[in-house]
N, C-alpha and C positions, 0 to 999 in steps of 0.2 A: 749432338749424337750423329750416329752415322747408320742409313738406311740404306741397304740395297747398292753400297758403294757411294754414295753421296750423302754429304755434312749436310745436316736440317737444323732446325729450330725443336721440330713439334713435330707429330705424325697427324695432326686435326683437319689439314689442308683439303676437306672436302669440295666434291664437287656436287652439284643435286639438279637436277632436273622433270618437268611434268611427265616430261615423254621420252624418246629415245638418249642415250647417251652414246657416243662415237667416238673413240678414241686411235689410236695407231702406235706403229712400231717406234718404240722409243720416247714414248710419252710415260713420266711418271710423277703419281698421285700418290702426295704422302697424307693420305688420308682417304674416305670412303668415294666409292662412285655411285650413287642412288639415283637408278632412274624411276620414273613415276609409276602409277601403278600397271597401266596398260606402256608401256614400255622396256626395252631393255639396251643392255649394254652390249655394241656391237665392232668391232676391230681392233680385240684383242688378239695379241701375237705375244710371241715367246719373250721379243725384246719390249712388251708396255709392262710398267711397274705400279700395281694398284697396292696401297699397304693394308686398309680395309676392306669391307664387306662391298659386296656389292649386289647386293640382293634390291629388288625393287620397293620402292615404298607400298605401305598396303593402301594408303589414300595421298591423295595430292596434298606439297607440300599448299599452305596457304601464302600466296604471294600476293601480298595487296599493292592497289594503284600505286602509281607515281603519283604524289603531289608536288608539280611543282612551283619552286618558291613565285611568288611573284615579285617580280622586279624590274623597275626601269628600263629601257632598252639604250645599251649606247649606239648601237647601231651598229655595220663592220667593221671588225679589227683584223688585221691584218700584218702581221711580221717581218719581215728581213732581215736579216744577217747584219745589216750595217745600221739598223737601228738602234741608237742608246740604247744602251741598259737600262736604264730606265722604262722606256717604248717596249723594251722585250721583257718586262716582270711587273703583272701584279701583285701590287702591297695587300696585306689583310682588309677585308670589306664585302661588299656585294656585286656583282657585277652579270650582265644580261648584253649578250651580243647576238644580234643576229646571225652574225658568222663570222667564223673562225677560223683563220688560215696562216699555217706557217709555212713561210717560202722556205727555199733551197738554203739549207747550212744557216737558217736560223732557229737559236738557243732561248725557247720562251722559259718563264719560271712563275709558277703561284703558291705565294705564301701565304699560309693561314695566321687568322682562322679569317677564311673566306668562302663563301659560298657561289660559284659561278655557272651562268645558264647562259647553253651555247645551242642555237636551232641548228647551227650546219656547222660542221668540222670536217677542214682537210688537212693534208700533211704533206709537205713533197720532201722526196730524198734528200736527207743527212739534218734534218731540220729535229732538235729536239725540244722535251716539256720534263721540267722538271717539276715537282709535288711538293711541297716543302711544310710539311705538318708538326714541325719542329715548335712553332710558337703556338699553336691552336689547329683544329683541322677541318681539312677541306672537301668541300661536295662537290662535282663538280656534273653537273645535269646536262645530258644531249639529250634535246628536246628531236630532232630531225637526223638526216644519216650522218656520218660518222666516218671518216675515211682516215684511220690509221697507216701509213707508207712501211712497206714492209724495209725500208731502210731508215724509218725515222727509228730515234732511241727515247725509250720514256723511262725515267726512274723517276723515285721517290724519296721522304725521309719524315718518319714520323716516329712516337714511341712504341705505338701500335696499330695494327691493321685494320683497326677500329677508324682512327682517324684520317682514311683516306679512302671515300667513296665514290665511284664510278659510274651514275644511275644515267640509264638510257628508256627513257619514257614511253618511246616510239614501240612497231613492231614492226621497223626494220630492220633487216639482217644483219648484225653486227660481227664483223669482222676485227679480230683482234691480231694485228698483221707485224707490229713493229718487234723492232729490239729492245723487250722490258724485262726491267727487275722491279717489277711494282710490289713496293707493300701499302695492301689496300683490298679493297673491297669492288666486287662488278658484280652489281644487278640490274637486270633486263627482262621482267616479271613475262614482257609482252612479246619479248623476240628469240632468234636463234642467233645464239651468241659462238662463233665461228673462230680457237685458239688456234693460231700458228704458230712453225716452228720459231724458237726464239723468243716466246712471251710466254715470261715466269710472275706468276703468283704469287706472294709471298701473303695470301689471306684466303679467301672465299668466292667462288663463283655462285651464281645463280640466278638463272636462267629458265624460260619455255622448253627451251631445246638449247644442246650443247654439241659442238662437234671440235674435237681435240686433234692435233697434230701437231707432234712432238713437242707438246707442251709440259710443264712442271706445274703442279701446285703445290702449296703448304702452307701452314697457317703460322702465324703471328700475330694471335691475336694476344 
């Protein structure tokens, strides 16, 4: 269907948060924006596109701990361009890195169904992560910060947005800075989760705090 001049899936693409929600010129949500009860929704302009309500919740939503899994540690893993394919794609399994880093113009990939715990993630320009929930799907847990490069590129591929979740444990500030068309799921129970221009949603946010720029959501689930 087509919303407000743009082909969607769904109109369910909600966003929610405890406290304030922020959004800007040119951001739009095919689906509600619910900020918490003592909060409200704050930078809206002619050009943001809300499709539902936006009335505040009457009680906070319930957003329980991260448990995360426990599992092994391999220690750091680390990326490059000129790495096998092999060296750049996890097969379906379990996996625990201390950190996580993809160099310049390298192409990592994780296919499910895998479950992966990462304490430090960084990203440097043209370097991408592909999602691949086609066989089973994947979780993939940052346990510590989280550094998106607003030139990396992340997509995804599963049946539905159910199967690819994005849980950040910590309550550090999470920046969601790169070039994505994720379908998937981001929750961050504990922090303020920070959308930039160029990172689309193709499922559910949810967050402490939300602050939007010129970002899309929508759901597929």
């Amino acid at each position: 269907q087509t919303v407000n001049g743009t082909s969607i899936v769904d109109t369910n693409g909600d966003i929610r948060s405890n406290a304030d929600i922020t959004v800007a010129a040119g951001d739009g949500i095919f689906g509600r924006a619910t900020p918490g009860p003592a909060g409200s929704l704050n930078g809206v302009t002619g050009t943001t596109f809300i499709f539902g309500s936006t009335a505040a919740s009457p009680q906070g939503a319930p957003m329980p701990s991260v448990v995360v899994p426990t599992i092994a540690s391999s220690g750091a893993k680390s990326v490059i361009d000129t790495d096998p394919v092999a060296a750049r794609t996890l097969v379906p399994g379990d996996y625990h890195f201390t950190s996580l880093t993809l160099g310049d113009d390298a192409a990592f990939t994780i296919r499910g169904p895998a479950t992966v715990v990462v304490d430090a993630f960084t990203s440097e320009d043209d370097s991408s992560m592909f999602v691949d929930a086609t066989a089973g799907p994947v979780q993939i847990y940052f346990t510590g910060t989280a550094s998106f490069s607003s030139n990396m590129d992340m997509t995804s591929s599963g049946a539905t947005a159910r199967d690819i979740s994005l849980v950040f444990s910590s309550s550090n500030l999470v920046t969601l800075a790169a070039n994505s068309s994720l379908l998937g799921t981001v929750y961050a129970p504990d922090a303020e989760v920070r959308i930039r221009r160029r990172w689309e949603v193709f499922g559910a946010v949810t967050a402490q705090k939300i602050i939007s720029c010129v970002a899309r959501v929508e759901e597929r689930f």
